[in-house]
ZAMARGU-4260 file (C-alpha; in steps of 0.2 Angstrom, whole numbers, plus 5000, padded with zeros to 4 digits):
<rodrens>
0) 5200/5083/5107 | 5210/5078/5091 | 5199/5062/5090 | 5182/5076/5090 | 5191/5086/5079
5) 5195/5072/5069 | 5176/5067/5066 | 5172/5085/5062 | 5184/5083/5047 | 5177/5065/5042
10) 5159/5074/5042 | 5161/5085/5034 | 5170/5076/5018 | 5157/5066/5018 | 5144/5079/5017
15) 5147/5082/4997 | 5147/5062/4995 | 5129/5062/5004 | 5122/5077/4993 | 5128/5069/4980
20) 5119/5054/4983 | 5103/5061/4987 | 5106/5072/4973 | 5094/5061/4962 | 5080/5056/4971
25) 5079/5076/4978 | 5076/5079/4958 | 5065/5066/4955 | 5054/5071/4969 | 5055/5089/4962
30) 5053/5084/4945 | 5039/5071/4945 | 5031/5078/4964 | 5033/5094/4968 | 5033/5102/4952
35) 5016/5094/4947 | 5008/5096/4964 | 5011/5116/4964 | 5007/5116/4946 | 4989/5108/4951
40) 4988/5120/4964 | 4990/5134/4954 | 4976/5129/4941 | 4966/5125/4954 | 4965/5145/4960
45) 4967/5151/4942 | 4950/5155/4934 | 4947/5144/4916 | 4937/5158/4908 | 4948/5175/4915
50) 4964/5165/4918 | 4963/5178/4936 | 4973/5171/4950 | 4970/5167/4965 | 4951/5162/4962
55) 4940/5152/4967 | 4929/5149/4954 | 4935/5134/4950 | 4930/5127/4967 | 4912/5135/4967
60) 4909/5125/4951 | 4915/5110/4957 | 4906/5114/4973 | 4889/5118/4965 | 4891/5097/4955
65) 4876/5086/4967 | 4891/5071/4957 | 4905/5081/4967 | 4896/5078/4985 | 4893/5061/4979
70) 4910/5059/4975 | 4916/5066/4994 | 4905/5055/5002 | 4910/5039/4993 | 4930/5046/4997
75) 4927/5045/5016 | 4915/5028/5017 | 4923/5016/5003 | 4940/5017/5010 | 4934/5014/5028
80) 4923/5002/5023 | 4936/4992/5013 | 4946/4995/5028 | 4938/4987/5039 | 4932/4973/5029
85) 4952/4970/5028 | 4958/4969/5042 | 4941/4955/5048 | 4946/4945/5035 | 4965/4945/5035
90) 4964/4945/5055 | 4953/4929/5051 | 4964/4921/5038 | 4979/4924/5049 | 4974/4915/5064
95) 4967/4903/5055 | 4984/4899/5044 | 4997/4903/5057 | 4988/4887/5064 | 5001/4870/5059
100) 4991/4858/5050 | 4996/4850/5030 | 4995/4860/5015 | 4994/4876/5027 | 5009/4885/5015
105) 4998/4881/4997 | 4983/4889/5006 | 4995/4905/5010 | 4999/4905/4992 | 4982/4904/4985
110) 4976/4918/4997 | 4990/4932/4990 | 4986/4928/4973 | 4974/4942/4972 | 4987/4955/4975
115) 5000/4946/4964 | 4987/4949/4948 | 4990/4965/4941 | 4975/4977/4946 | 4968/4978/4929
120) 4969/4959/4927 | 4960/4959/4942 | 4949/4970/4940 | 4942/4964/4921 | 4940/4948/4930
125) 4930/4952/4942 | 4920/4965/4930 | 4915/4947/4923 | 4911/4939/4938 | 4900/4953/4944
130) 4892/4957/4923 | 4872/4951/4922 | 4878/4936/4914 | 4894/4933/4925 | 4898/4919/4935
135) 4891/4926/4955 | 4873/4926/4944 | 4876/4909/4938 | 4880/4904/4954 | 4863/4910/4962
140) 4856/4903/4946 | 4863/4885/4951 | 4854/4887/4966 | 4837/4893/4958 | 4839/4912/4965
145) 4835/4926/4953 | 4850/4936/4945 | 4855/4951/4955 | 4861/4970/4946 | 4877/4970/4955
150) 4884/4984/4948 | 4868/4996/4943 | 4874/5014/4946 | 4866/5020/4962 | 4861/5006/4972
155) 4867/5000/4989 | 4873/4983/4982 | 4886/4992/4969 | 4893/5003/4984 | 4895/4986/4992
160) 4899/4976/4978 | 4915/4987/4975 | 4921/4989/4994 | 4919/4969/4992 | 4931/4968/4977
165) 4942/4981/4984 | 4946/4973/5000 | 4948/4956/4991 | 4962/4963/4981 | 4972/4971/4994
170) 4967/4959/5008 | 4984/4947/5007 | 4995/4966/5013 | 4983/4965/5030 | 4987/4945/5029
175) 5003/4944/5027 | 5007/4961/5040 | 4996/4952/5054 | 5003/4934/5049 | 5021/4939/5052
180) 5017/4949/5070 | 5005/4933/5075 | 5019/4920/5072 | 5031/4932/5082 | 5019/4931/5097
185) 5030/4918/5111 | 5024/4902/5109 | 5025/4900/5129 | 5011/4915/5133 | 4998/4906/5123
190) 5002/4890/5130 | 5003/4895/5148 | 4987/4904/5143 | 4976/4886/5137 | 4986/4879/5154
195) 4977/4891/5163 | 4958/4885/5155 | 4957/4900/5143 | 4947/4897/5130 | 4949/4903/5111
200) 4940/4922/5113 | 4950/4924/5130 | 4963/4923/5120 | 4961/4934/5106 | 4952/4947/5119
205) 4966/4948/5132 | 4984/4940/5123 | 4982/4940/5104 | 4975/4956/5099 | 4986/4969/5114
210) 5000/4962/5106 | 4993/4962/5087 | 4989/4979/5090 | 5007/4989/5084 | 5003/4979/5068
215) 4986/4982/5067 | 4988/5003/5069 | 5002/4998/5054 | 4991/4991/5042 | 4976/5004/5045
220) 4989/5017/5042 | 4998/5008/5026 | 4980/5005/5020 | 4970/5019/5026 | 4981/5031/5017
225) 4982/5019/5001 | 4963/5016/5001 | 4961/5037/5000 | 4968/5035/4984 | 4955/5023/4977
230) 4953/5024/4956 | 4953/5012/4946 | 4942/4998/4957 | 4923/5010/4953 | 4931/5017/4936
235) 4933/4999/4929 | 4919/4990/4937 | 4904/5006/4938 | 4911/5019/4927 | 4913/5035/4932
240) 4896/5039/4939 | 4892/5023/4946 | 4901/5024/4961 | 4911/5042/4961 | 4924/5044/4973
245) 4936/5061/4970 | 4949/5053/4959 | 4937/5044/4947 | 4928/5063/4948 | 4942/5074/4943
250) 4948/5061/4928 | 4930/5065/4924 | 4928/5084/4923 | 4948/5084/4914 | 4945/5068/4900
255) 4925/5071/4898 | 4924/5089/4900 | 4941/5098/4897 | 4940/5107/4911 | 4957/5108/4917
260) 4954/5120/4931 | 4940/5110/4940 | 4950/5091/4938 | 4964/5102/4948 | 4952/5108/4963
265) 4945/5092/4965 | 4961/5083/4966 | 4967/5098/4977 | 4952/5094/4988 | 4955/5076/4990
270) 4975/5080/4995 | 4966/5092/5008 | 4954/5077/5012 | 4970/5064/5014 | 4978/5073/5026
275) 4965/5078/5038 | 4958/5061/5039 | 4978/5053/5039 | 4984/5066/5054 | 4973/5055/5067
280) 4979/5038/5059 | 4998/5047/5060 | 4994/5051/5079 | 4987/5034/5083 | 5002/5026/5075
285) 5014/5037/5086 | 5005/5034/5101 | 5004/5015/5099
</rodrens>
């Protein structure tokens, strides 16, 4: 009894010590989160031209924009394309440098590189590589092919062009997640696996990939919820109707137009969005 008692009291002294602690990061998140999430809330059911509250007539504009709808759409498949173009290549890149052969650790380095660039660094380079004159159309000119318009506002080949470069910045964080799970796999179960005459895609099918998968569900939920948040990959390579997505949108209507009350119901819109497409990755991250 004296020694529960006794813990009691140590509890509870230390119960100031740990609001104290916490004290700042509860004001920073109050300060630069919640404060500026309800106050985006707010004007997005406050009217611009009556100032009457709630309404929703900032949300009927943004409703009744065909750039909106575009903007949706390009919200749900560019990050799931990117995704998925992510995890291939750094799935790839992982079993292929988890291998042991000679200058395996400079070819690690080379392949995070991207991600080490600042993303506006990255991004100016490759609005070069990608310009009519950039180096992908000298390239195909090497080779006698035409030039392509890889970043001409409503084509396929843009949409493409910026889930390419998207994934290529952030591929290395799939890498280096699926890298650090693959070398942690027991050497023993792959070996008695080839003893046993599997073959490579046996492997991958049956060993590699069940035991992959708790890092796998991990970087689709780091990424899928990072990738939601897409901005400055279409703004700096298509402009903002090029390839809209809900971010670039709402930057849009607030810097172009002025028009506080729809920027704010189209960022509410995309926080609604996020969480309804991250509940399943949440639930599928519990479950695995």
């Amino acid at each position: 009894m004296n020694a529960k008692r006794t813990d009691g009291r140590q509890r509870q002294h230390r119960r100031p010590l740990a609001v104290l602690l916490l004290a700042p990061l509860l004001l920073y998140l109050a300060l630069f989160l919640a404060f500026p999430a309800a106050y985006a809330v707010k004007l997005a059911f406050t009217d611009s031209l009556t100032g009457a509250f709630p309404s929703l007539a900032n949300f009927r504009d943004v409703w009744g924009d065909a750039l909106f709808w575009r903007a949706l759409i390009n919200n749900i498949f560019l990050p799931l394309c990117s995704v998925l173009v992510e995890l291939v290549l750094g799935l790839a890149l992982a079993l292929f440098l988890a291998a042991r052969f000679r200058g395996r650790r400079l070819l690690r380095a080379i392949v995070v590189v991207p991600f080490a660039l600042p993303e506006i660094v990255f991004l100016t380079i490759m609005r070069y590589v990608f310009a009519p004159r950039g180096y992908a159309n000298g390239a195909l000119a090497a080779v006698g092919l035409p030039p392509v318009e890889w970043l001409l506002p409503g084509h396929a080949l843009t949409f493409a062009t910026v889930v390419l470069v998207d994934a290529w910045h952030v591929t290395p964080v799939v890498f280096l997640m699926l890298l650090a799970a693959l070398t942690a796999i027991p050497e023993g179960t792959l070996e008695a696996a080839k003893l046993d005459g599997a073959h490579f895609w046996p492997r991958l099918r049956f060993i590699i990939l069940p035991l992959l998968w708790p890092a796998l569900a991990a970087a689709v939920l780091l990424r899928g919820v990072d990738a939601l948040r897409i901005f400055a990959t279409p703004l700096v390579l298509t402009g903002v109707e090029g390839v809209p997505v809900l971010s670039t949108y709402a930057y849009h209507q607030w810097s172009d137009y002025g028009n506080d009350g729809a920027a704010a119901a189209a960022s509410t819109l995309l926080a609604v969005v996020s969480v309804l497409l991250t509940i399943p990755l949440l639930q599928r991250r519990v479950a695995a």
